[in-house]
C-alpha positions as CSV (number, residue, x, y, z in Angstrom):
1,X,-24.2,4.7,20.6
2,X,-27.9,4.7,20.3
3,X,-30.5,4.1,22.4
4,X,-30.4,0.2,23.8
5,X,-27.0,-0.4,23.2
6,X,-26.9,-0.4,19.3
7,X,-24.3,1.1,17.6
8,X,-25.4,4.3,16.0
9,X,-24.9,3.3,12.8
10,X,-26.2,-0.2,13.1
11,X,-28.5,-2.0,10.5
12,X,-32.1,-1.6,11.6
13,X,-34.3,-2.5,8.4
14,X,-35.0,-6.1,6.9
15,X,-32.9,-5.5,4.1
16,X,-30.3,-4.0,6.3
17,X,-30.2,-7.4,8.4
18,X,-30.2,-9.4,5.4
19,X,-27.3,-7.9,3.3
20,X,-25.3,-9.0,6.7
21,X,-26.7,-12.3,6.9
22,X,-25.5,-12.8,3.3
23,X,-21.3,-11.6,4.0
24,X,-19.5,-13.9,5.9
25,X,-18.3,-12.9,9.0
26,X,-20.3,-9.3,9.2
27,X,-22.7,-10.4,11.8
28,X,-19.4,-11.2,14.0
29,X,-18.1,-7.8,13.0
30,X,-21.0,-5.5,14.0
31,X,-21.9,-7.1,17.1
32,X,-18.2,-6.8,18.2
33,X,-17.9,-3.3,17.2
34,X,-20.6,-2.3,19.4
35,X,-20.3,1.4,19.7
36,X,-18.1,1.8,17.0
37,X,-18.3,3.4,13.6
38,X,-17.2,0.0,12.0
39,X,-20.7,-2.4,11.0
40,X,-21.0,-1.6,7.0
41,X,-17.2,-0.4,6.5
42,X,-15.8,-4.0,7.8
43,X,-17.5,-5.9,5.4
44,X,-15.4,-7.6,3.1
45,X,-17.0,-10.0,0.9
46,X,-15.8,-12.9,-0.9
47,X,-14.6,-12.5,-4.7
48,X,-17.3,-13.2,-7.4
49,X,-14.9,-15.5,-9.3
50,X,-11.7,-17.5,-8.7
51,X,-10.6,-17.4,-11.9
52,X,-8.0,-15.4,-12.4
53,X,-7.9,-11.9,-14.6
54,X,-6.6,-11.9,-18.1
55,X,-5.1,-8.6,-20.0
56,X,-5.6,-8.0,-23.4
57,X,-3.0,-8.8,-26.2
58,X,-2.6,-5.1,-26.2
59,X,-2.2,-2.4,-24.2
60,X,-1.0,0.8,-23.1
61,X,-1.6,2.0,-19.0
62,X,0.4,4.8,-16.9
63,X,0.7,3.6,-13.3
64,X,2.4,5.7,-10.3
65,X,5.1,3.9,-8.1
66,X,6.9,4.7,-4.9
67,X,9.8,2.9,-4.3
68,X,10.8,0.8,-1.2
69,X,13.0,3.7,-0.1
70,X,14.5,7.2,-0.2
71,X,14.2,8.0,-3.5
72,X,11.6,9.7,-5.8
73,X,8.2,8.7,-7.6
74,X,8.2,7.5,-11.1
75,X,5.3,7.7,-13.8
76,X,5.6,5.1,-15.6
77,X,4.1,4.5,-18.9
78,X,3.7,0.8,-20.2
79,X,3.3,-0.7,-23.3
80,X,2.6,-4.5,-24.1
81,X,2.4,-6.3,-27.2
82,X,1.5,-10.2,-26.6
83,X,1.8,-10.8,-30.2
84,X,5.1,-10.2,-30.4
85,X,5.8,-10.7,-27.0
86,X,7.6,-7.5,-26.3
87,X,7.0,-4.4,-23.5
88,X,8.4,-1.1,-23.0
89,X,8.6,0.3,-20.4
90,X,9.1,4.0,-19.9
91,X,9.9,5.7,-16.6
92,X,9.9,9.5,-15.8
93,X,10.9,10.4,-12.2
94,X,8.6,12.9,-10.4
95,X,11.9,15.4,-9.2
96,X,14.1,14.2,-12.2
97,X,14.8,11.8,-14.9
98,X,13.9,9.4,-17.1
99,X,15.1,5.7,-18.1
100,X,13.5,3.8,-21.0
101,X,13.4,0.2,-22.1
102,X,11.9,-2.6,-24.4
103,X,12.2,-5.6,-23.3
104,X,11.7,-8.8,-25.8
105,X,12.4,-12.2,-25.1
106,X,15.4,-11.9,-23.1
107,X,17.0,-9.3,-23.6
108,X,16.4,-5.8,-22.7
109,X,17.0,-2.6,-24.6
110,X,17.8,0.7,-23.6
111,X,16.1,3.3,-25.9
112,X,17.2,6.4,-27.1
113,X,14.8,9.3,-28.4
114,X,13.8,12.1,-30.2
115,X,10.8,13.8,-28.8
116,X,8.1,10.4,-29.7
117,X,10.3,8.8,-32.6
118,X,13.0,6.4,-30.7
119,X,16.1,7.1,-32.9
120,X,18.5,4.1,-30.9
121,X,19.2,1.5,-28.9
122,X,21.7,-0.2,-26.9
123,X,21.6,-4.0,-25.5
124,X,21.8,-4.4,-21.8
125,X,21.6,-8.4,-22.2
126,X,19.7,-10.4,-19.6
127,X,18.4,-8.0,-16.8
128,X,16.1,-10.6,-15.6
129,X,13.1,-8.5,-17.0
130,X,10.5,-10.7,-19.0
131,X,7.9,-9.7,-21.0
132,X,4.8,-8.6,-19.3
133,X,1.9,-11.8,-19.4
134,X,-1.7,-11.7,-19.6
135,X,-2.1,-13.1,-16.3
136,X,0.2,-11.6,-13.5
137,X,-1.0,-14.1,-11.2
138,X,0.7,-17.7,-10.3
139,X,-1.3,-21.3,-9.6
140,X,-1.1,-20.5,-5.5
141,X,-2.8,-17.1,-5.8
142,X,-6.0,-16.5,-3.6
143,X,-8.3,-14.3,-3.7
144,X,-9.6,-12.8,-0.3
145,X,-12.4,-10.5,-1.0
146,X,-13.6,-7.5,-2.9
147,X,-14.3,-4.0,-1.3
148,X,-14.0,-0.8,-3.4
149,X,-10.2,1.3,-2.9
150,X,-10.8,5.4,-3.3
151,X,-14.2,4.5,-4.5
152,X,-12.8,1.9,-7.1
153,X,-14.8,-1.9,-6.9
154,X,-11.6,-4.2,-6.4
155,X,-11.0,-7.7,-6.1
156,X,-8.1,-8.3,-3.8
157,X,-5.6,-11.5,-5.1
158,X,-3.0,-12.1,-2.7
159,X,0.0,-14.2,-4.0
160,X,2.9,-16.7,-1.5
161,X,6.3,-16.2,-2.8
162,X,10.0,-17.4,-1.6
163,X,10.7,-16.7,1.2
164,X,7.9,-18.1,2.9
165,X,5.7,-16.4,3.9
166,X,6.3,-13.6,1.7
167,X,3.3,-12.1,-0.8
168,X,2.9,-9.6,-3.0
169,X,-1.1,-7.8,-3.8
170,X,-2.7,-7.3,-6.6
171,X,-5.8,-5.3,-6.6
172,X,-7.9,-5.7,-9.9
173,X,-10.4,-4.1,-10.9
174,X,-13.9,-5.0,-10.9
175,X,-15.2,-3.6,-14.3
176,X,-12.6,-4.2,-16.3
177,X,-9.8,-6.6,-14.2
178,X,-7.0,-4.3,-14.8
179,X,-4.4,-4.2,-11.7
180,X,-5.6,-1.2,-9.9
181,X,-3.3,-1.3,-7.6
182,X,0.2,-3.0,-6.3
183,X,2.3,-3.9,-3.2
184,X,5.3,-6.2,-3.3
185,X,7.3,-7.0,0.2
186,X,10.4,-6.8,-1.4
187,X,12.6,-5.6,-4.9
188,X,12.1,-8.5,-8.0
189,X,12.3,-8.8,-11.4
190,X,8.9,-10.6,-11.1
191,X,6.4,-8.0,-12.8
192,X,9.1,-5.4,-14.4
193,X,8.9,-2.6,-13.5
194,X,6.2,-2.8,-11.0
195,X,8.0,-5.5,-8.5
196,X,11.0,-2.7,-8.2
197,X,9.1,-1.1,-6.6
198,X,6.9,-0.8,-3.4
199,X,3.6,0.5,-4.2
200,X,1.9,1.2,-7.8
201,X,-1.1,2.7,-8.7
202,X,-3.1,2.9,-12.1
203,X,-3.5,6.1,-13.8
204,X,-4.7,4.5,-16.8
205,X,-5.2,1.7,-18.5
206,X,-7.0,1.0,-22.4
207,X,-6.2,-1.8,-25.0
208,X,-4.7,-0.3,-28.1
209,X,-5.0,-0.9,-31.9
210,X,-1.6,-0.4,-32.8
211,X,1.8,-0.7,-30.0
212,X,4.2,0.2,-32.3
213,X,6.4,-2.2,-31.0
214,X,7.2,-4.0,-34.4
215,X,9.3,-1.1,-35.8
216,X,11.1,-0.9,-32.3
217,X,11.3,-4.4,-32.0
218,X,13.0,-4.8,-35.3
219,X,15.2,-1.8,-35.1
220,X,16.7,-3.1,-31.5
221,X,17.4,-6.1,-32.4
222,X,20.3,-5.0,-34.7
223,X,21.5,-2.9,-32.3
224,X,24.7,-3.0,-30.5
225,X,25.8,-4.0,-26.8
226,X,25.4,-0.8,-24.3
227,X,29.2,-0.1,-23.5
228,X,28.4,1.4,-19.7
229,X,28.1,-2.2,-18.7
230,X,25.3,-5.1,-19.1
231,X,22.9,-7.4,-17.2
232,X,20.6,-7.1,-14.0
233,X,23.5,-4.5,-12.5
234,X,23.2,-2.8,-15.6
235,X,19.9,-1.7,-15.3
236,X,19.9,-1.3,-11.4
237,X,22.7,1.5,-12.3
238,X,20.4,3.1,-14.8
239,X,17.0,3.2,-12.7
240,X,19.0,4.2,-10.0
241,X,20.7,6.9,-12.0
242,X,17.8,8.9,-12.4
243,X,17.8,10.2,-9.1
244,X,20.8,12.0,-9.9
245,X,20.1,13.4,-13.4
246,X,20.5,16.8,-13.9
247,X,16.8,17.5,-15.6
248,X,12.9,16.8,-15.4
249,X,10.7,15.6,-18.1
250,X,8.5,18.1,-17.9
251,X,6.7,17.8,-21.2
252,X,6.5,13.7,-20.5
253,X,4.7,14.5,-17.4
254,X,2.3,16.7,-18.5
255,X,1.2,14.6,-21.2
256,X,1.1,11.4,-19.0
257,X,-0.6,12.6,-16.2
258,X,-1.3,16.3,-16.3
259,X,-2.9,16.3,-12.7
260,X,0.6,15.4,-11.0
261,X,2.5,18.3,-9.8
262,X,5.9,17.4,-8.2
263,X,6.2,20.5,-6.1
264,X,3.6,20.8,-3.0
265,X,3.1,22.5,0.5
266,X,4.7,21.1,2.8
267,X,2.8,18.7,5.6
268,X,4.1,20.4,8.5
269,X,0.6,21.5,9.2
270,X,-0.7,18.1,9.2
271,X,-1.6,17.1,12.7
272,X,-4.3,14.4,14.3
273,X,-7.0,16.1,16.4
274,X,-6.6,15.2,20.1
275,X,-9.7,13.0,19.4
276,X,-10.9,10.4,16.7
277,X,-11.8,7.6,15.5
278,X,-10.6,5.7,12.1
279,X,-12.2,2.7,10.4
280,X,-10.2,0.9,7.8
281,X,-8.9,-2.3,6.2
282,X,-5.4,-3.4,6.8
283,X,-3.7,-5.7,4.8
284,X,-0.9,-8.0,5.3
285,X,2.7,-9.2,3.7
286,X,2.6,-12.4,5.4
287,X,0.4,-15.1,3.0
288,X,-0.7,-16.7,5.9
289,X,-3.1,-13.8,6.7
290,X,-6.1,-12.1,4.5
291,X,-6.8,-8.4,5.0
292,X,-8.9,-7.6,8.0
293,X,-11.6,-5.1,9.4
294,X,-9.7,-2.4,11.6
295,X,-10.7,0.3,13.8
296,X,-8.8,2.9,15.4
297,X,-9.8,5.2,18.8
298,X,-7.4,7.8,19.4
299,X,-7.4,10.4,22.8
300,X,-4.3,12.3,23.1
301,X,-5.8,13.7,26.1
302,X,-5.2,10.1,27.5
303,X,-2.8,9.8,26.0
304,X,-4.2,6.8,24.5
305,X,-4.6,4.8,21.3
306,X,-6.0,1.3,20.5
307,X,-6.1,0.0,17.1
308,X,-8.0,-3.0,17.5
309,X,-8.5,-5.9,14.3
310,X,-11.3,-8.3,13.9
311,X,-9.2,-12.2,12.7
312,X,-11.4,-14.0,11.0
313,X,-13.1,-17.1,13.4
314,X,-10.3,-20.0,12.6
315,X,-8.2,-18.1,14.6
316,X,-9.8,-18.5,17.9
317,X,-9.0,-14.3,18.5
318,X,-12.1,-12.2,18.7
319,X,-10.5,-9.0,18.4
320,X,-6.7,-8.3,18.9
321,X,-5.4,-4.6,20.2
322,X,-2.5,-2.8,19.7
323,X,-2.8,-0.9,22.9
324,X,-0.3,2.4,22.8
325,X,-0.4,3.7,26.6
326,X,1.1,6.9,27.7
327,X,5.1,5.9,27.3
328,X,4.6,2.0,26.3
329,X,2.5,0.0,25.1
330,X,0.6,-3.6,24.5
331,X,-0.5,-6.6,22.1
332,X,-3.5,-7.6,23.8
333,X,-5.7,-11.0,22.0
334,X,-9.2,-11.5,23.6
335,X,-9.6,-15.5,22.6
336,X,-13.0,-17.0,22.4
337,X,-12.3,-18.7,24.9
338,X,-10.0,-18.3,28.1
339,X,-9.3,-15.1,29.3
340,X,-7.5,-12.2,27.8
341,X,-3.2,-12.6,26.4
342,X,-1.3,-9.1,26.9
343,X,2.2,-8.5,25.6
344,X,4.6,-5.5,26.2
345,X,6.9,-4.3,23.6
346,X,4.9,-2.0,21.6
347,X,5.4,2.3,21.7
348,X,3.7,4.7,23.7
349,X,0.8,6.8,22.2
350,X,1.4,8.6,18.7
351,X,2.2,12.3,18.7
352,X,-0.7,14.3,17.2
353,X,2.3,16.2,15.2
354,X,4.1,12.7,13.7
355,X,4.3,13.9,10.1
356,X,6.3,16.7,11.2
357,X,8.2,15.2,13.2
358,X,9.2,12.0,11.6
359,X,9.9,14.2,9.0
360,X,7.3,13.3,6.2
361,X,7.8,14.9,3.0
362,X,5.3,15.6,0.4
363,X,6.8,14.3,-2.9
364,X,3.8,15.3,-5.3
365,X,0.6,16.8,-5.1
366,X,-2.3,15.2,-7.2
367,X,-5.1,17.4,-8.2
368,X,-8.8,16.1,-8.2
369,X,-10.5,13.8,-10.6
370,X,-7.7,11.1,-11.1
371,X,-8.4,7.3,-10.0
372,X,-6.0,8.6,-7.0
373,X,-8.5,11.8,-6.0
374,X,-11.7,11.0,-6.6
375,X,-13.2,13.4,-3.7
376,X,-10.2,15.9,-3.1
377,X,-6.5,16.6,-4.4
378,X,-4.3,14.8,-2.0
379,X,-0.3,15.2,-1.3
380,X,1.6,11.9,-1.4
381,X,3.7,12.1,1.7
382,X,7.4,10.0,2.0
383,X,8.1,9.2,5.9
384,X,11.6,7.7,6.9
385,X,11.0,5.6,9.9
386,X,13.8,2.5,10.8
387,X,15.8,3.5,7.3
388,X,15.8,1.7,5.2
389,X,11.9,1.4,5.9
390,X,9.8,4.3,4.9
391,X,6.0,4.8,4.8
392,X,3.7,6.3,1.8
393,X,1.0,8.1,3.0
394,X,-2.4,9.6,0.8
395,X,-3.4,12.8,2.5
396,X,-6.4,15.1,1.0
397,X,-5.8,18.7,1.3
398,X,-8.5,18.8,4.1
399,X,-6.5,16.6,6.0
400,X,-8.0,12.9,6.2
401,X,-6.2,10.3,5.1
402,X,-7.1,7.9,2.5
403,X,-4.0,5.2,2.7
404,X,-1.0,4.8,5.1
405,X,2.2,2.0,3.7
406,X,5.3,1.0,5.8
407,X,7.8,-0.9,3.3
408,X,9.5,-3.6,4.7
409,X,13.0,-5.2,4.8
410,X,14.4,-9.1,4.5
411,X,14.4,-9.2,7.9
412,X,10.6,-8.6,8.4
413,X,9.6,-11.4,6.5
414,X,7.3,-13.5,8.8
415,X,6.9,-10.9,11.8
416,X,3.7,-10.5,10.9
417,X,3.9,-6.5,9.5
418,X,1.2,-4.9,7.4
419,X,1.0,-3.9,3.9
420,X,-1.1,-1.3,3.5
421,X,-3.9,0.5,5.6
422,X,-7.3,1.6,3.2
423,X,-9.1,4.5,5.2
424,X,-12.9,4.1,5.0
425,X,-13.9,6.8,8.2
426,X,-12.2,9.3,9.6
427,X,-14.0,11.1,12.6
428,X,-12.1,14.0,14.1
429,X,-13.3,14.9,17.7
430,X,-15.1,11.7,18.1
431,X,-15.3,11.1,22.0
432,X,-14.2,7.9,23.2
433,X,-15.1,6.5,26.9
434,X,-11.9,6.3,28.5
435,X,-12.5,2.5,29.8
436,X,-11.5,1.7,25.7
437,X,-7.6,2.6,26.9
438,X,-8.1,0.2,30.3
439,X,-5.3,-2.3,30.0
440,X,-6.5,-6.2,31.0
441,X,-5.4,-7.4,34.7
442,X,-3.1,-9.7,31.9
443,X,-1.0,-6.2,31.3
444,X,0.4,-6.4,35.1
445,X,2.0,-9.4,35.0
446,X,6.1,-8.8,34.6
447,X,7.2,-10.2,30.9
448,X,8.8,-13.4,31.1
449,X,12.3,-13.6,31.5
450,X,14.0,-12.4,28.4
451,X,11.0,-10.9,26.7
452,X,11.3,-7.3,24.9
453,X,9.7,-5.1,27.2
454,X,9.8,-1.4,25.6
455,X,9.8,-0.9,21.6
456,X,12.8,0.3,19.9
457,X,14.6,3.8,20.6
458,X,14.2,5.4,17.4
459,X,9.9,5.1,18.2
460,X,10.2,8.1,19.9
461,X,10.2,10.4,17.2
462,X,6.5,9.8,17.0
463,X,5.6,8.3,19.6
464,X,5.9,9.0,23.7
465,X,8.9,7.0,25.0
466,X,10.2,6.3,28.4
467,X,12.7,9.0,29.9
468,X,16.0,7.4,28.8
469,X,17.7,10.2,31.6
């Protein structure tokens, strides 16, 4: 804090004041993030246009996914010729194989190669894969702001799918509107192959002259039925079977993306200080919520963490906390007006030590200077939590974060679960007055009859529990 109250890092010049008066809600923000490092980093403002991106007739772009579970990360190189409305889609697996495919009309091919030159194909039928369109969005897509990811200007679409109210995210970006960046609730054939799988991030992106999809196009479509089976099961079996192929393709990957290496150190150094203080944006699967300023204020001398969101004002909710106390913890909603609501049912403070314990993995390690590093190489950590949920996590070899992902299951749909959390600040050692952890006279009452009163067993592996003994 500085003197009078004011957060430290609180606008102070004309200009300072007006570029707040000018975003939506960021007044709101600062003055309820008093004494927090939050003010400049909440802001999210609203998109420049509604109208929605459009991709070139032709293109080639790399993008890295993580799937919604177990399993490994894939490179994937895609090409896209709207002319003769045809894509293909190569994957290479991190750890081990590769699966390739044009997809025209249809029908989908599995290709065969030689080194570049594709020498055969086989027809898998109707996978349910389409051809790639120059506008990935649909007529009910919204978007909610624009606020750079890893340093990248975005535009952040959100999109309402079956089962209500399901969404996937599309990030774009600003100078170009290219998909920066993906997150999809649940597996689809929606965007192949981008909707099988949980998270995808751009590597690269250009339009191209020439696809040489013509020749490939032509040459498939004499080609004869795969005999390992066809259809939507078909190709499950073959994505799937490159988890268990005996070999990498090492070459592929150091062409595509020669920054990616697949073997790393392992996290089990990682560890939170016993104090700090995040600032972030988290985003949500439901569609009935937009992404919103978060803050997080962490004391494992406490042991104490509240990770507090800032709704936007048609909710009535000033600020909402997830309250993690010693071995439980709370959902407490300050509403604008009345007094205070406080649920139980949440876990006890996080472990300083989670990503060793959980166990998180490191499945690659990305060196600097990609769209994915643009400060520091970074380790892309796996995380099982409730299998078959996992989280993705972005950690810089110095040890701050720059994105955390839990995938979710059919059964989350509607309960209100993030997406993705963007780092903006993270402050190691940052002192924290312990009356943030005081829990609201609200917290004392019993739960209602009924009412979950303690999280889920299997929390404990990160998180302090109750003595079960």
């Amino acid at each position: 804090m500085g003197s009078g109250g004011r957060a430290a890092d609180a606008p102070t010049s004309p200009g300072e004041r007006k570029q707040l008066k000018s975003i939506p809600g960021a007044q709101r923000l600062a003055s309820a993030a008093a004494g927090i490092e939050l003010t400049e980093d909440a802001l999210f403002p609203a998109c420049r246009s509604t109208a929605h991106p459009q991709l070139p007739q032709h293109w080639r772009a790399t993008y890295l996914m993580a799937p919604f579970t177990t399993g490994q990360l894939v490179l994937a190189e895609i090409v896209h010729d709207a002319s003769l409305a045809a894509t293909r889609i190569t994957l290479h697996g991190v750890k081990r194989g590769t699966a390739d495919f044009l997809v025209t009309g249809s029908t989908t091919y599995e290709l065969a190669s030689d080194g570049d030159a594709v020498t055969g194909c086989r027809g898998l039928g109707d996978t349910g894969w389409r051809p790639l369109s120059q506008d990935w969005l649909t007529a009910q897509s919204q978007c909610s702001g624009s606020t750079p990811i890893l340093g990248t200007p975005a535009d952040w679409w959100k999109t309402p799918i079956d089962p209500a109210p399901s969404t996937y995210w599309i990030w774009y970006k600003r100078a170009d509107g290219t998909p920066f960046r993906l997150v999809f609730e649940s597996p689809s054939d929606r965007l192949p192959p981008f909707s099988r799988f949980a998270l995808s991030y751009q590597i690269g992106f250009a339009p191209t002259g020439r696809t040489g999809l013509a020749e490939m196009t032509a040459l498939c479509k004499q080609a004869p039925p795969s005999p390992a089976g066809r259809g939507a099961g078909a190709l499950a079996e073959r994505i799937a079977a490159m988890n268990h192929a005996p070999d990498r393709a090492d070459a592929a990957l150091e062409r595509v993306m020669p920054a990616l290496k697949s073997s790393c150190p392992a996290p089990a150094e990682l560890r939170w200080p016993e104090r700090l203080a995040i600032t972030g944006i988290l985003t949500p699967f439901d569609a009935t919520e937009d992404p919103v300023p978060t803050e997080v204020l962490y004391d494992w001398t406490v042991p104490g963490q509240r990770t507090r969101i800032f709704p936007p004002p048609q909710t009535g909710v000033t600020a909402q906390d997830a309250l993690l106390l010693g071995d439980g913890g709370y959902t407490v909603a300050y509403h604008r007006a009345g007094v205070p609501s406080c649920t139980p049912g949440l876990p006890g403070a996080i472990r300083p030590d989670w990503p060793s314990r959980a166990p998180c993995e490191c499945e690659a390690l990305i060196e600097m200077g990609t769209p994915l590093t643009p400060g520091e190489a970074t380790r892309i950590l796996s995380c099982p939590l409730a299998l078959p949920r996992i989280a993705w996590a972005s950690y810089g070899v110095s040890g701050r974060p720059s994105m955390f992902m839990v995938t979710s299951t059919a059964e989350d749909v509607g309960m209100g679960d993030f997406a993705v959390l963007d780092y903006f600040r993270w402050t190691p050692h940052r002192q924290t007055p312990r009356s943030v952890f005081k829990k609201p006279p609200q917290c004392t009452v019993p739960p209602p009859a009924g009412a979950k009163a303690s999280a889920p067993a299997q929390c404990s592996t990160c998180h302090v529990a109750k003595s079960t003994n």
